[in-house]
C-alpha positions as CSV (number, residue, x, y, z in Angstrom):
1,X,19.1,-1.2,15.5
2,X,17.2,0.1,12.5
3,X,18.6,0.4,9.3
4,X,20.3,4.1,8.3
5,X,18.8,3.9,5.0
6,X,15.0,4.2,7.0
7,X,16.0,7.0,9.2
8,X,17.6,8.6,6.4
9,X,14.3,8.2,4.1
10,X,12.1,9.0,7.2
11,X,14.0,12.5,7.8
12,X,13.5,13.3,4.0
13,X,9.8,12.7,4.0
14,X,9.5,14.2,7.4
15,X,11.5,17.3,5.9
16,X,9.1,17.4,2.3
17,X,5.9,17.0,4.8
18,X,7.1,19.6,6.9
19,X,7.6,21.6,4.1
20,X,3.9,20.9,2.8
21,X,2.9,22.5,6.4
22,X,4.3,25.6,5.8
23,X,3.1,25.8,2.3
24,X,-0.1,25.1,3.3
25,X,-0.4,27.6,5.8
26,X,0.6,30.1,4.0
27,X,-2.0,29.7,1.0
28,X,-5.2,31.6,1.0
29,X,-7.0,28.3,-0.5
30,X,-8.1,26.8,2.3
31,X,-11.8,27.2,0.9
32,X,-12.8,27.9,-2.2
33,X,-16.6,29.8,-3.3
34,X,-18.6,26.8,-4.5
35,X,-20.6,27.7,-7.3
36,X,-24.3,26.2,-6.6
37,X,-27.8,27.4,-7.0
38,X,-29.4,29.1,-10.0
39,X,-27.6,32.5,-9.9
40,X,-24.2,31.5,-10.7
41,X,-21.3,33.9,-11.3
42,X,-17.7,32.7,-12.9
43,X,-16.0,35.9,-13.1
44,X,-15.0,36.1,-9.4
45,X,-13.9,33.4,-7.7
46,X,-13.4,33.7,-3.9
47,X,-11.1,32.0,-1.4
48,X,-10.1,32.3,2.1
49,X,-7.2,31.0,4.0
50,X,-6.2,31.3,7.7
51,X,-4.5,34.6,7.0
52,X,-6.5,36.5,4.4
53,X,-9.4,36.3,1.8
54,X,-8.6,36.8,-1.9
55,X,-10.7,37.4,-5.1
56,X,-9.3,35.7,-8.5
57,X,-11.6,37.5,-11.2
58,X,-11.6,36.2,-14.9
59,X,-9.0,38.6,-16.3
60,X,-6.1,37.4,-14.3
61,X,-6.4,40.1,-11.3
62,X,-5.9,39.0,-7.7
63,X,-7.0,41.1,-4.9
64,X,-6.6,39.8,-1.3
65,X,-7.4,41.4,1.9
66,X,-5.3,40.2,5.6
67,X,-7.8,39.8,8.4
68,X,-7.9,42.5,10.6
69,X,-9.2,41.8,13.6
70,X,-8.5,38.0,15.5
71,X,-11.6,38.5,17.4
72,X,-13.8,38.5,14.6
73,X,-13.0,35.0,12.9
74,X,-14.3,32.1,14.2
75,X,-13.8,29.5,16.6
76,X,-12.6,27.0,14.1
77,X,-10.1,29.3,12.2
78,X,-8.4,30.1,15.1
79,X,-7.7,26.6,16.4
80,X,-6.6,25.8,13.1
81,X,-4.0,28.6,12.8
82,X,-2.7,27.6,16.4
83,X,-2.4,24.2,15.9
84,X,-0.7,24.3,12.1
85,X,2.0,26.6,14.0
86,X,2.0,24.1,16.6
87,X,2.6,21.9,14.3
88,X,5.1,23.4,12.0
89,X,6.7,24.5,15.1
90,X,7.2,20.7,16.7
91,X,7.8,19.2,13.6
92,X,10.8,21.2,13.1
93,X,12.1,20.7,16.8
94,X,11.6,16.9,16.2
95,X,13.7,16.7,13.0
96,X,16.4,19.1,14.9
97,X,16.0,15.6,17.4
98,X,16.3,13.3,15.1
99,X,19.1,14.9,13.0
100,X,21.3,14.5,16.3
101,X,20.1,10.4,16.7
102,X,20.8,9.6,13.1
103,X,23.5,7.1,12.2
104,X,25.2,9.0,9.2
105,X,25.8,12.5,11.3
106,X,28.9,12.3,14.0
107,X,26.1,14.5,16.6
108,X,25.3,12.2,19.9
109,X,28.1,10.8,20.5
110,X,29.3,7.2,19.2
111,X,27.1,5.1,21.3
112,X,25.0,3.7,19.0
113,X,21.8,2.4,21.8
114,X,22.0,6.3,22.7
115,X,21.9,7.4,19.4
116,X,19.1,5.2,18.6
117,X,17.2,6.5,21.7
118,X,17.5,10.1,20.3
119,X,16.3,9.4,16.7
120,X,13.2,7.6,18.4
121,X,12.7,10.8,20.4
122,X,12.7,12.8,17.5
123,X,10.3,10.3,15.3
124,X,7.5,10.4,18.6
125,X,8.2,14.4,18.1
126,X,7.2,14.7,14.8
127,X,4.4,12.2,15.6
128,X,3.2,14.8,18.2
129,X,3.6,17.8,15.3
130,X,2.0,15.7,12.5
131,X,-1.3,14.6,14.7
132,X,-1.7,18.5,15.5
133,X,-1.8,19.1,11.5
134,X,-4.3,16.4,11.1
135,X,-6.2,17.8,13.6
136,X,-6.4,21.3,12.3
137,X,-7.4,20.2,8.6
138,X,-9.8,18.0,9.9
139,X,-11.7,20.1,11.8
140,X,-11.3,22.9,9.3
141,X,-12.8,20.8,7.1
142,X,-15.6,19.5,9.0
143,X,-16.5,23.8,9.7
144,X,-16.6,23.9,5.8
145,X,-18.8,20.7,5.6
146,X,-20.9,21.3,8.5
147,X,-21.6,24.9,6.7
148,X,-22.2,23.8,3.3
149,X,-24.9,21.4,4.2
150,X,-26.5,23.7,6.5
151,X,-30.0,25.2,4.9
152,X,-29.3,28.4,6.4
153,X,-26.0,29.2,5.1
154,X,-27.0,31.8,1.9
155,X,-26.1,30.0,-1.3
156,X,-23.3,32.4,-2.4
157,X,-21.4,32.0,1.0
158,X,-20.9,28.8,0.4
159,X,-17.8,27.2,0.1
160,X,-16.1,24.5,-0.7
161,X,-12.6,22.7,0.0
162,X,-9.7,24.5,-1.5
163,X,-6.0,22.8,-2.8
164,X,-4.5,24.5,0.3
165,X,-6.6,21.8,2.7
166,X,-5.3,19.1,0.4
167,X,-1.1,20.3,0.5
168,X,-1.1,20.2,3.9
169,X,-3.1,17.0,4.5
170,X,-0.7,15.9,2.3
171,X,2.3,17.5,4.3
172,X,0.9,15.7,7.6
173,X,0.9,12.2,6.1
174,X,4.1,12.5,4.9
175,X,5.0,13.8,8.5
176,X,3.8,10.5,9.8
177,X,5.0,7.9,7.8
178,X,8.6,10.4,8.4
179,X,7.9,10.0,12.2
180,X,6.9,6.3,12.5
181,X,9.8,5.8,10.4
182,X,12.4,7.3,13.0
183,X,10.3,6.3,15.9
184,X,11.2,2.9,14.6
185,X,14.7,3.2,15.9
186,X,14.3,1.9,19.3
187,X,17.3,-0.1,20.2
188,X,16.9,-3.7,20.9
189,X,18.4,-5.1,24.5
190,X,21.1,-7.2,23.9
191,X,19.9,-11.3,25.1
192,X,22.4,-12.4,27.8
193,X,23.8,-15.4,27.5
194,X,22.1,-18.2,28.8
195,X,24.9,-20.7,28.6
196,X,27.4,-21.5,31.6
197,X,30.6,-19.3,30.2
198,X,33.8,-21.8,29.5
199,X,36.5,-21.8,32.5
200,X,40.4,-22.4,31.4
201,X,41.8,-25.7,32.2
202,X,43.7,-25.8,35.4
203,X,47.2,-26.5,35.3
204,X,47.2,-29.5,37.8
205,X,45.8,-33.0,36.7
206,X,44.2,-35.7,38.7
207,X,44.3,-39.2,38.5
């Protein structure tokens, strides 16, 4: 059986990465304008999320726009929005799972082996949720890279990674070390005994 105190500390980091998800999700920093070339200009500075594009200029001022139509975004930013709500969506379900397998809560019953069972459940859940996050930043990322390093791409379109990529990287590694944490309970069979079991004396005695 595996120790309460790890399924206790893989729900918490599986809760904080989750969390992170959703945080990063919701930032418009997913990319950030990456200031290269000859003509350089600091008083805006652009960023674009899976939701909406801002602009941060110089005196404090933040104006951000919501992207109207779906259609017109690419390929890559639609695949990540699905799979980060994927994501935040499983993630979620599986710590509802695990909640219900955990040794300190009174859900499932009081058979431990089954209890066990459902906090595994849970952990290969979150798993499931955490390697869609990981997906979705990586290939976001690897759109941003792919674009920077491309001689077409006008210098001042370029972009850059943004500290919205990083949260929610950060969010889906703390959602897998949560996960293999609780997927970690799987309950040991019991040996059976291998030695002859011991028989009572019988009453009657011979010579």
């Amino acid at each position: 059986m595996a120790n309460s105190g790890l399924q206790m500390l893989g729900f918490a980091l599986s809760l904080l990465g989750s969390i992170g998800l959703i945080i990063g999700t919701i930032l418009p920093q997913w990319k950030m304008s990456a200031y290269v070339g000859d003509n350089i200009i600091t008083a805006v500075a652009m960023y674009e999320g899976l939701w909406m594009s801002c602009a941060f200029q110089s005196t404090g001022q933040i104006q951000c726009k919501v992207y109207d139509s779906i259609l017109q975004l690419n390929a890559a930013l639609q695949a990540t929005r699905a799979l980060m709500i994927v994501s935040i969506i499983v993630s979620i379900a599986g710590l509802g799972v695990a909640c219900m397998g955990m040794k300190c809560t009174n859900c499932g019953g009081d058979d431990k082996t089954r209890k066990s069972r459902i906090a595994m459940t849970g952990g290969i859940i979150i798993l499931i949720g955490a390697l869609c996050a990981v997906v979705a930043c990586s290939w976001y990322a690897h759109d941003i890279i792919q674009a920077f390093y491309n001689p077409f791409t006008p210098v001042n379109t370029k972009y850059e990674f943004g500290s919205a990529i990083f949260i929610a990287w950060a969010g889906a590694f703390l959602v897998v070390v949560g996960g293999a944490m609780l997927a970690a309970s799987c309950p040991r069979s019991k040996p059976s005994p291998k030695y002859p079991i011991s028989r009572p004396p019988s009453s009657k005695e011979y010579v």
